[in-house]
C-alpha positions as CSV (number, residue, x, y, z in Angstrom):
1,X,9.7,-16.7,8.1
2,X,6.9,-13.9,9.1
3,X,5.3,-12.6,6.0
4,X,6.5,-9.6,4.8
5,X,4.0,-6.4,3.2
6,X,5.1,-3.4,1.5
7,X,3.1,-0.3,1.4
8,X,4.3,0.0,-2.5
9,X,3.3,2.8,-5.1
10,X,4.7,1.9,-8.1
11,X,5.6,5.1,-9.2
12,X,7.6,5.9,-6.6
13,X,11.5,5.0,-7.3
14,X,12.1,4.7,-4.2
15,X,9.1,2.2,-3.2
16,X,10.2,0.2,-6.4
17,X,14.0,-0.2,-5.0
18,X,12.6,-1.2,-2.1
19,X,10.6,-4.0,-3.0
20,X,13.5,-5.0,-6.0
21,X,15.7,-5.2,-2.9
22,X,13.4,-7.8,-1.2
23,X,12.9,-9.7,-4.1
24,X,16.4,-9.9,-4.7
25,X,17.1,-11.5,-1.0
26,X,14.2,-14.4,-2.1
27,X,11.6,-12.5,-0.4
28,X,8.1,-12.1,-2.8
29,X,5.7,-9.6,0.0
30,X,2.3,-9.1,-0.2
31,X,1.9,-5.6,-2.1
32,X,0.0,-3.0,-1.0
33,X,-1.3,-0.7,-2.9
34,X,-2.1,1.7,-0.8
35,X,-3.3,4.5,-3.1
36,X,-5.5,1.9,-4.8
37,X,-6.7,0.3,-1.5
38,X,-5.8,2.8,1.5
39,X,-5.0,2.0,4.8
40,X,-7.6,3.3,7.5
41,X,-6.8,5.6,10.1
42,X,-6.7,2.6,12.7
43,X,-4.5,0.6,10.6
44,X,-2.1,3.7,9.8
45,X,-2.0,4.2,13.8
46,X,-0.8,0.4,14.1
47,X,1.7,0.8,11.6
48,X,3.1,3.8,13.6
49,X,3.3,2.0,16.5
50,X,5.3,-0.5,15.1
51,X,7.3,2.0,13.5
52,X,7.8,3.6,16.8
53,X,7.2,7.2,14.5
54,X,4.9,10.0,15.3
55,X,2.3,10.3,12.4
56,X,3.8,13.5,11.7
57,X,7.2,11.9,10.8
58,X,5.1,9.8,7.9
59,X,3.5,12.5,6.6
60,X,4.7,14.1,3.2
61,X,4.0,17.2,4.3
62,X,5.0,18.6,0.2
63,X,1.6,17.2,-0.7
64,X,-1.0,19.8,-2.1
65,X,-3.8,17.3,-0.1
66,X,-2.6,18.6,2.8
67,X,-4.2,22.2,2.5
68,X,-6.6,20.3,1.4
69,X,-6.9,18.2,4.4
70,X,-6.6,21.6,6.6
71,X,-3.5,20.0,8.1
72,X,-0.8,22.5,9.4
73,X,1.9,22.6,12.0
74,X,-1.2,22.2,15.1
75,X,-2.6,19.3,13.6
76,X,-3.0,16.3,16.2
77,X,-2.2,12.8,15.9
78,X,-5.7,11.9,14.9
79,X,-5.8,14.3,12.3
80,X,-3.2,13.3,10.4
81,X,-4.3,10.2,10.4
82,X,-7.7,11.0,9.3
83,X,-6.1,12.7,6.6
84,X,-3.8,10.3,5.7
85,X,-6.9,7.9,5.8
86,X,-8.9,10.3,3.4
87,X,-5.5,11.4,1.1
88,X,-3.4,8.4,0.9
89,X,-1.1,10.0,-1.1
90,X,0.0,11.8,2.0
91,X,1.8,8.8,3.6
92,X,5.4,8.6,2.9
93,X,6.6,5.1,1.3
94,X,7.2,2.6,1.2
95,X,6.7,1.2,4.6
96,X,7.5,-2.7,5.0
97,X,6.3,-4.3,7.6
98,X,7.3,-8.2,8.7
99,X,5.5,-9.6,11.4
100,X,5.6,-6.9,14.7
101,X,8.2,-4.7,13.1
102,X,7.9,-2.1,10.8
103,X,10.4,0.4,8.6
104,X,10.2,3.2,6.9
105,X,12.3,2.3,3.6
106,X,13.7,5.9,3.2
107,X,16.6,4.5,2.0
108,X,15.4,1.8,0.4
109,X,18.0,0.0,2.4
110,X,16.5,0.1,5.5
111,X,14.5,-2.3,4.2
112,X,17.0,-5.0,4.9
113,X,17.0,-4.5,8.3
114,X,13.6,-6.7,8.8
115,X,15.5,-10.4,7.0
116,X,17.6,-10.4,10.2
């Protein structure tokens, strides 16, 4: 079985379903913690690909550190990812990834659609 990570901020109810639901089906992931330890702007634009998402459809847009980013709705690809890189709490969670494929686990549920 690939090994699985999760993009995890604890405080999120939502991220902590998400990994209680894995753990639940017998799978322990690696845990990321990405405000602790954020992704760069190279790995954020891999995740996306294997999401198959624009980086605008990650980004939580409700975020004051995105005025302070000087994101708006002309930003480029590149700069939300540089801003996402910088302000880690802009990236929308939790995101599990297992092997090549990727979901965003908004449900949580979605989730479960990687153990197949």
């Amino acid at each position: 079985m690939s090994e699985f990570v999760i993009y995890h901020n604890p405080r999120c109810s939502k991220s902590r379903t998400a990994l209680k639901l894995l753990q639940e089906h017998g799978v322990e992931p690696v845990v990321v913690r990405y405000l602790d330890d954020p992704p760069s702007a190279a790995t954020l634009k891999r995740l996306l690909q294997q999401l198959d998402l624009p980086a605008s459809a990650l980004l939580r847009r409700g975020e004051s550190a995105c005025g302070q980013a000087g994101l708006d709705a002309d930003s480029s690809e590149q700069q939300i990812l540089q801003a996402m890189a910088e302000f880690p709490q802009l990236i929308e969670r939790p995101v599990v990834v297992r092997g090549q494929r990727a979901v965003l686990g908004r449900p949580p549920e979605k989730v479960l659609e990687l153990l197949d």
